[in-house]
FIMI-191995 format. One record per residue (C-alpha): residue number from 1; x, y, z. Coordinates in nm, 2 decimals. Example, Ala and Ser with C-alpha at 12.3 -4.5 7.8 and 13.67 -1.06 7.14 Angstrom:
BEGIN
  bati       x       y       z
     1    1.23   -0.45    0.78
     2    1.37   -0.11    0.71
This chain:
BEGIN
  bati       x       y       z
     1   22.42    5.16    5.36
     2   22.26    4.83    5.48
     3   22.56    4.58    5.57
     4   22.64    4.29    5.34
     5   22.48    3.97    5.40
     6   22.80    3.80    5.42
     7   22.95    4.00    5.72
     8   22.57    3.94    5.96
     9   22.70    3.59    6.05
    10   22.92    3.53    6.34
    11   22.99    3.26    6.58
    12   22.98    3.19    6.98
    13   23.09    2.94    7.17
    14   22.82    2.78    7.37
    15   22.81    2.42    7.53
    16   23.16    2.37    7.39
    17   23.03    2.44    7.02
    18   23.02    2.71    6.78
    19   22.66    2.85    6.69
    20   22.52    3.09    6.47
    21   22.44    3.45    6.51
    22   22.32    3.77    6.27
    23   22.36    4.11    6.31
    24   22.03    4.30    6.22
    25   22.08    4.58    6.39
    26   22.01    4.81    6.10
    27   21.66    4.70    6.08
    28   21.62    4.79    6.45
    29   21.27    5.09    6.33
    30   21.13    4.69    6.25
    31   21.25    4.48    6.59
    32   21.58    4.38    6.40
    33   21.89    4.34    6.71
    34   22.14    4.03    6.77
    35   21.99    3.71    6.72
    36   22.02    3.31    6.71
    37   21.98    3.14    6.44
    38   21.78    2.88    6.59
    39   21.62    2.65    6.38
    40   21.22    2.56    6.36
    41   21.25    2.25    6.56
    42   21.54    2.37    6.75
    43   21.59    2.51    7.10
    44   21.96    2.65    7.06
    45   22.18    2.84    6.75
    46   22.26    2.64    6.47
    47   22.62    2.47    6.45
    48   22.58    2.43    6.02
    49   22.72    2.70    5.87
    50   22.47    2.65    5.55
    51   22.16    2.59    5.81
    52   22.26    2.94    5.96
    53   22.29    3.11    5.55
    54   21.97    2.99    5.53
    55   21.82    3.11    5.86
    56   21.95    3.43    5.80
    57   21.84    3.46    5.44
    58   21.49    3.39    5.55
    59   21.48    3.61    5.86
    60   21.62    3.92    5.62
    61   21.33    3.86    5.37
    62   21.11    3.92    5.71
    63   21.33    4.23    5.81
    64   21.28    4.37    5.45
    65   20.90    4.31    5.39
    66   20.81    4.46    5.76
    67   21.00    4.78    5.67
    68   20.84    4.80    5.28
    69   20.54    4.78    5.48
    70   20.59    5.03    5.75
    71   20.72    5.30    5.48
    72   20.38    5.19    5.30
    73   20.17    5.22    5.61
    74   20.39    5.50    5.67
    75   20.34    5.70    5.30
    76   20.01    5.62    5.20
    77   19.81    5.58    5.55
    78   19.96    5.80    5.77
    79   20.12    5.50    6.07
    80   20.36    5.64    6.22
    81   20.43    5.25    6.35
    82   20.30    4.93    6.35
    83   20.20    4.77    6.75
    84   20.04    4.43    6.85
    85   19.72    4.42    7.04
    86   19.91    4.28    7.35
    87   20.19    4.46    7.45
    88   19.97    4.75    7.30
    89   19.70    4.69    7.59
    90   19.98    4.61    7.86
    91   20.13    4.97    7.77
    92   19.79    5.11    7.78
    93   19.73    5.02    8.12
    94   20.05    5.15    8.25
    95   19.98    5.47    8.13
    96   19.63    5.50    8.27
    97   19.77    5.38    8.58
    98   20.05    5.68    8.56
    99   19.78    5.90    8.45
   100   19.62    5.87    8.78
   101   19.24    5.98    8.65
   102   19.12    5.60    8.69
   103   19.09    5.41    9.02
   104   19.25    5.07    9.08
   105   18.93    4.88    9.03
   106   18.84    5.03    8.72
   107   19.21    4.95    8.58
   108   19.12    4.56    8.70
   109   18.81    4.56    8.50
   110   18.96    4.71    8.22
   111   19.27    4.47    8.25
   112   19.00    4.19    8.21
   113   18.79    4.30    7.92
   114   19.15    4.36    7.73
   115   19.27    4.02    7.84
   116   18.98    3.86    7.67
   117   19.00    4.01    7.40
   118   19.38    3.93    7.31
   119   19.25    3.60    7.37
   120   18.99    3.65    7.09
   121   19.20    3.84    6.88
   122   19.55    3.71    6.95
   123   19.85    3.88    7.09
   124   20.02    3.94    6.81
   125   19.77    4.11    6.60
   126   19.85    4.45    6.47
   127   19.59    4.71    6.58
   128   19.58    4.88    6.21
   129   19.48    4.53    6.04
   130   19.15    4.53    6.27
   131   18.81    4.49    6.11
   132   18.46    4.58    6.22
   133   18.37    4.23    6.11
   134   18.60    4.07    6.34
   135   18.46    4.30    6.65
   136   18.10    4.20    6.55
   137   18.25    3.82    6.53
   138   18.37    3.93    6.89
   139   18.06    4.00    7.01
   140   17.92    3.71    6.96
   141   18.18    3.53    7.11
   142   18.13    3.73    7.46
   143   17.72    3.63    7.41
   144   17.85    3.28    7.44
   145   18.11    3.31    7.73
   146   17.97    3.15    8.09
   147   17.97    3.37    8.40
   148   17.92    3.29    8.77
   149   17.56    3.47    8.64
   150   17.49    3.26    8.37
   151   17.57    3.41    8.00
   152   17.73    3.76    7.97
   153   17.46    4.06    7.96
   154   17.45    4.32    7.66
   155   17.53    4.59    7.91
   156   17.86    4.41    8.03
   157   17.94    4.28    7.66
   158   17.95    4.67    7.64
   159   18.15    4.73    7.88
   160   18.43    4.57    7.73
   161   18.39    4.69    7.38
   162   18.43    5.10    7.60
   163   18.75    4.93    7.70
   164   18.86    4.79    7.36
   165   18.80    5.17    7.23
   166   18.96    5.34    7.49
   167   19.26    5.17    7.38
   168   19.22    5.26    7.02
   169   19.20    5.60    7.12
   170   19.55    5.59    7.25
   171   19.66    5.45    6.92
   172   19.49    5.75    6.74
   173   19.69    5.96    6.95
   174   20.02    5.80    6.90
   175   20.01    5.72    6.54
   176   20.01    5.36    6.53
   177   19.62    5.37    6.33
   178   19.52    5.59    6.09
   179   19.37    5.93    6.26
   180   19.01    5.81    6.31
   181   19.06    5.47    6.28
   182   18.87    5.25    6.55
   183   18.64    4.95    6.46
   184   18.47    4.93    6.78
   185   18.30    5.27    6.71
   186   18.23    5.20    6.41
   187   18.03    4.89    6.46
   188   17.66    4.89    6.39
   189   17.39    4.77    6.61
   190   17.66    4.73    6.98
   191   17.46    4.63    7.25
   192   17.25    4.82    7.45
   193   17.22    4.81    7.77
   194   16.84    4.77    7.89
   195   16.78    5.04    8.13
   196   16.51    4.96    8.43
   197   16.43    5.19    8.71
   198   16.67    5.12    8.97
   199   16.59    4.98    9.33
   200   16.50    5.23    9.59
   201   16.30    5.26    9.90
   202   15.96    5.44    9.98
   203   15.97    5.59   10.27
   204   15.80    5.39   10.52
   205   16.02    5.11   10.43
   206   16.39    5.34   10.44
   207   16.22    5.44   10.79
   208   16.19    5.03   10.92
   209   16.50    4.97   10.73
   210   16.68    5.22   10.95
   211   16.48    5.11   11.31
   212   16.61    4.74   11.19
   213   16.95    4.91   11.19
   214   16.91    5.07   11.51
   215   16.82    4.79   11.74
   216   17.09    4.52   11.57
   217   17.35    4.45   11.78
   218   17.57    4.26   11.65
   219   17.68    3.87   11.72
   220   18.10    3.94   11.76
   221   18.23    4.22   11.92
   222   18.50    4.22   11.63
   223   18.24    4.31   11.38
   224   18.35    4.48   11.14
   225   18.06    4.71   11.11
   226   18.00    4.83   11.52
   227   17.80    5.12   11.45
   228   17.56    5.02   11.18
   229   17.28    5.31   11.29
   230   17.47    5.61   11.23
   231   17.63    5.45   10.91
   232   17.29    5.32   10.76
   233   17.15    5.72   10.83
   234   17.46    5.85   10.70
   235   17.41    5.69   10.37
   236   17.02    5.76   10.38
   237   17.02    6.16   10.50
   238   17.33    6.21   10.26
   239   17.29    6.02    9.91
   240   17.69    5.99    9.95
   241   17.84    5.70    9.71
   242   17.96    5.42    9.89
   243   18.30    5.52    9.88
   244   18.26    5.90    9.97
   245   18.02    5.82   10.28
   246   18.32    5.56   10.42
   247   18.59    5.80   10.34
   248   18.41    6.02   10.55
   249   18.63    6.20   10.85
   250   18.48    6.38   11.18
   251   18.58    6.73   11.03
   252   18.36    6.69   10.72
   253   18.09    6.70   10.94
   254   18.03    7.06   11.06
   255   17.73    7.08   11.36
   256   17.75    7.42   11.38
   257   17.69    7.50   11.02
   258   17.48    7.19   11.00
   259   17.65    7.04   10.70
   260   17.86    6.75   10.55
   261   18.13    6.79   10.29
   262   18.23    6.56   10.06
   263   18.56    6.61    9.96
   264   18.94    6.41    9.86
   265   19.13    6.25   10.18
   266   19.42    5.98   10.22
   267   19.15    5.77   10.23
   268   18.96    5.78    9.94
   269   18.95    6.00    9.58
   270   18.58    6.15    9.46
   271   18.44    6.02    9.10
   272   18.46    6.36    8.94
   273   18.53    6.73    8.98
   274   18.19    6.78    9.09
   275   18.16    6.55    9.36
   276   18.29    6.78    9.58
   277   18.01    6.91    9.74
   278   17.83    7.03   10.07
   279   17.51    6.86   10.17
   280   17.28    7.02   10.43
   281   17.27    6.77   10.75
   282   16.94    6.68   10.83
   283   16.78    6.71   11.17
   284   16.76    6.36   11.22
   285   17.10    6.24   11.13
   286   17.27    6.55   11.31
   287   17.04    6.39   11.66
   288   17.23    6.08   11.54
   289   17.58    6.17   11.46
   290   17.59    6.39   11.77
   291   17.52    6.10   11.99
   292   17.79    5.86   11.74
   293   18.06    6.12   11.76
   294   18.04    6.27   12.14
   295   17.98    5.93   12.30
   296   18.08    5.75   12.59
   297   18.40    5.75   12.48
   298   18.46    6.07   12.41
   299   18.49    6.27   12.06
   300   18.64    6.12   11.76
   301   18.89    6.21   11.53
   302   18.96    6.07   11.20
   303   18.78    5.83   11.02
   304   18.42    5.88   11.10
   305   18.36    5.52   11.04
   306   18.64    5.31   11.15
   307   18.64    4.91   11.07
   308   18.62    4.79   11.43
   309   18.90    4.53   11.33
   310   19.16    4.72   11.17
   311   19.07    5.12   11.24
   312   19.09    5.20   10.86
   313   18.85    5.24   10.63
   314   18.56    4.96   10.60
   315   18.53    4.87   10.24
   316   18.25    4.57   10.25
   317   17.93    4.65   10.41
   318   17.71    4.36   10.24
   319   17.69    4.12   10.54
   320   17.58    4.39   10.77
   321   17.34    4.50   10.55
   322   17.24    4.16   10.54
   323   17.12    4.10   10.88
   324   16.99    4.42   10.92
   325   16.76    4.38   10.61
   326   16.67    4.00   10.75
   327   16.55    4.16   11.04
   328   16.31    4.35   10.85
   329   16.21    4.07   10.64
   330   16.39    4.16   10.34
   331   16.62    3.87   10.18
   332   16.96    3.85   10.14
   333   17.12    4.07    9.90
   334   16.83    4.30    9.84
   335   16.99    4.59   10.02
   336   17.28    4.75    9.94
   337   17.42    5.11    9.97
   338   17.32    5.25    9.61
   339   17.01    5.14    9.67
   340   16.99    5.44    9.98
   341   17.18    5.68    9.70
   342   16.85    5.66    9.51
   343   16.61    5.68    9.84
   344   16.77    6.01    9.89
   345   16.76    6.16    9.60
   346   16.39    6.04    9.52
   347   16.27    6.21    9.89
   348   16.49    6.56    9.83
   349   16.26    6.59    9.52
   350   15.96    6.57    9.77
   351   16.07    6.86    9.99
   352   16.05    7.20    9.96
   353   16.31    7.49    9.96
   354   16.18    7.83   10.12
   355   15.84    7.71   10.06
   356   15.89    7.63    9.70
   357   15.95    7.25    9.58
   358   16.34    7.17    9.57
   359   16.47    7.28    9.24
   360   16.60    6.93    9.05
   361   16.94    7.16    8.99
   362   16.97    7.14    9.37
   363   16.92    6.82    9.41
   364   17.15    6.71    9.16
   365   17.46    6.94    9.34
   366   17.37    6.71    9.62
   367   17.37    6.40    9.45
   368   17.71    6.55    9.30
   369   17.66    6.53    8.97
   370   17.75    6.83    8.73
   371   17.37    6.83    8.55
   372   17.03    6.70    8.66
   373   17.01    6.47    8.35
   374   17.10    6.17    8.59
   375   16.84    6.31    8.87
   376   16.59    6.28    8.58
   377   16.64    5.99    8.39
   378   16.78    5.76    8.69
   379   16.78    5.89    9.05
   380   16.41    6.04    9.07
   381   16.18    5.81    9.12
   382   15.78    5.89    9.22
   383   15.67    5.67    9.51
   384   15.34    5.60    9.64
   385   15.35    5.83    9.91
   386   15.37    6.26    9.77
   387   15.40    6.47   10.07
   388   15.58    6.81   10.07
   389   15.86    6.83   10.35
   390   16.03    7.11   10.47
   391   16.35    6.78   10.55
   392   16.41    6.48   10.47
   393   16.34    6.21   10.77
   394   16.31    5.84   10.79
   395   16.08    5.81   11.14
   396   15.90    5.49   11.18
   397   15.70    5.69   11.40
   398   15.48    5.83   11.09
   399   15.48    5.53   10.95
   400   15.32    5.32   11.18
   401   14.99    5.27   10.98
   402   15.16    5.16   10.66
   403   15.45    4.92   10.82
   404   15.21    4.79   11.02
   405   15.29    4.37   11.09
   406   15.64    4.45   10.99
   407   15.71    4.65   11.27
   408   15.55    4.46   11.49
   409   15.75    4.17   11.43
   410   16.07    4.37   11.48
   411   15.93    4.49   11.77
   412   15.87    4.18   11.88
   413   16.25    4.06   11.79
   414   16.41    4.36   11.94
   415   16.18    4.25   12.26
   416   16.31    3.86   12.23
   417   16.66    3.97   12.25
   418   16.65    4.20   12.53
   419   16.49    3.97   12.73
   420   16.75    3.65   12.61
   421   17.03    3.93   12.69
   422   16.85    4.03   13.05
   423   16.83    3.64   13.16
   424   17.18    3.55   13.05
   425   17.32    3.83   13.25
């Protein structure tokens, strides 16, 4: 039996005065606990005892209508419980987090795309009173948000609308929407994101890209990048992910069965289940990771690519690839690591296997992906040079024809150098 009304006032002292509280504990399934009566315009518990009847008169009509509604929501729509869209999306991240099947940096972006939107929506808003036209109001508002890139793309506005669904499948799954319930999905027309073939490298220009690489040296000793030869060819005679080639340790790399494994260490986690993979190890980059990791100072252990400044794993290549790609006359910013992914995979389609060209299945095991739909619609790519290969290589040896001035100018900078470090010695 719900209390009387007449016993839910009581009284404490505070400041030297009695105040007003109410007992709705009973209403707890709807947020009811202890509580000031504070008025409107007040900071502190009323000291009026007919203030305080009214405060709690109006704060048990609240109470009331919130449960009516929740047995309503409850009987007739199947919600188990009502949640707000804010501490709803806070929960939700702590639970991916616990979950442990998302990285840190996806939980950031996510954390962002949900913080906009209970800015757009409001904190407060229940989840179950959600409408497809608000989300397509939502939509427009992203169009109209300023980036460091200018306007928001469609394939970013739909990145947060995954992240607004994701969340609405947890509150499928815990009952606080109807079974089926989600807005997001079932908006008409979302964004697309306008596929273009990715960046990649013929050839001839992975080859000058990796001479360039070869004959840097760079400016500080502290650099954190000292060994940008082996890493560049790593990348290039791999097709590793950024993260799985820098995570890389000297036992994953086997010379005697003339392979590299990607696999899970303390240093880094693989994308998915089939990233775990063995990839062969190429002629050329075994000649170069034999000479990176039995060098003059002896084997390595570990990391196979330390940062020269703290000994862990390097996480920002960009401004080594930078200066290596400047040497080659490329700009700043055009190179970077996925663009080598890509390179690889688009020369392992030109080899063969046994005599036979490379089965795309193959390829994609390599690439570490659990199909060849991505080898098909986004990795391969059909350059300008078709040459059947019994390996993969990047020599600008074969490609002195077709580089031509290029390498003569980095010839001719490699040259400079040694003679500015000769004279200063």
């Amino acid at each position: 039996m719900p209390r009387k009304r007449e016993s839910r006032t009581y009284w404490r002292e505070r400041g030297g005065e009695r105040r007003a509280w109410a007992d709705f504990r009973d209403f707890a399934d709807v947020g009811g606990r202890r509580e000031a009566l504070v008025p409107p315009d007040g900071t502190m518990a009323t000291t009026d005892p007919d203030v305080a009847a009214e405060l709690l008169a109006r704060r048990l009509r609240e109470l009331e209508e919130l449960r009516t509604r929740q047995d309503r929501n409850r009987t007739l729509l199947g919600i188990e419980r009502e949640a707000m869209l804010g501490p709803f999306a806070e929960r939700h991240l702590v639970e991916k987090r616990k979950a442990g099947a998302v990285t840190s940096r996806w939980l950031k972006v996510a954390q962002l795309h949900l913080e906009r939107a209970v800015e757009y929506f409001g904190t407060g808003r229940t989840l179950h009173t959600l409408r497809v036209s608000e989300v397509r109001g939502y939509v427009e508002h992203l169009r109209g948000l300023k980036t460091k890139r200018g306007t928001m793309s469609d394939s970013t506005i739909r990145k947060h609308l995954n992240s607004l669904s994701n969340l609405y499948r947890r509150a499928q799954a815990e009952g606080v929407v109807t079974p089926g319930y989600n807005p997001v999905s079932a908006l008409m027309d979302k964004p697309r994101e306008t596929r273009r073939e990715a960046r990649w490298l013929e050839v001839h220009d992975a080859a000058l890209y990796l001479e360039s690489a070869r004959t840097w040296k760079p400016d500080r000793d502290a650099h954190a990048c000292p060994f940008p030869y082996a890493l560049v060819a790593t990348f290039l005679l791999t097709g590793g992910r950024t993260s799985e080639v820098l995570g890389l340790e000297v036992g994953d790399v086997s010379f005697d069965r003339r392979t590299v494994t990607f696999r899970p260490n303390v240093h880094r986690r693989l994308k998915t289940r089939s990233a775990h993979r063995t990839v062969p190890l190429w002629p050329q980059l075994e000649e170069i990771l034999r000479a990176h990791v039995f060098g003059a100072e002896g084997p390595r252990d570990g990391l196979l690519f330390p940062s020269a400044r703290t000994g862990e794993r390097i996480h920002d290549t960009r401004k080594a690839l930078d200066e290596i790609a400047k040497r080659a006359e490329w700009e700043a910013g055009e190179i970077r690591t996925r663009i080598f992914r890509h390179t690889y995979c688009a020369a392992r389609l030109q080899t063969v296997d046994r005599g036979s060209p490379v089965s795309p299945w193959t390829v994609a095991r390599e690439m570490g992906h659990g199909g060849r739909s991505l080898v098909d619609r986004v990795y391969g790519h059909l350059g300008e040079i078709r040459h059947r290969s019994a390996v993969i290589e990047f020599r600008v040896e074969q490609h002195r024809e077709r580089l031509g001035e290029r390498l003569a100018i980095l010839r001719a900078t490699e040259a400079h150098r040694n003679r500015g470090s000769t004279s200063t010695a």
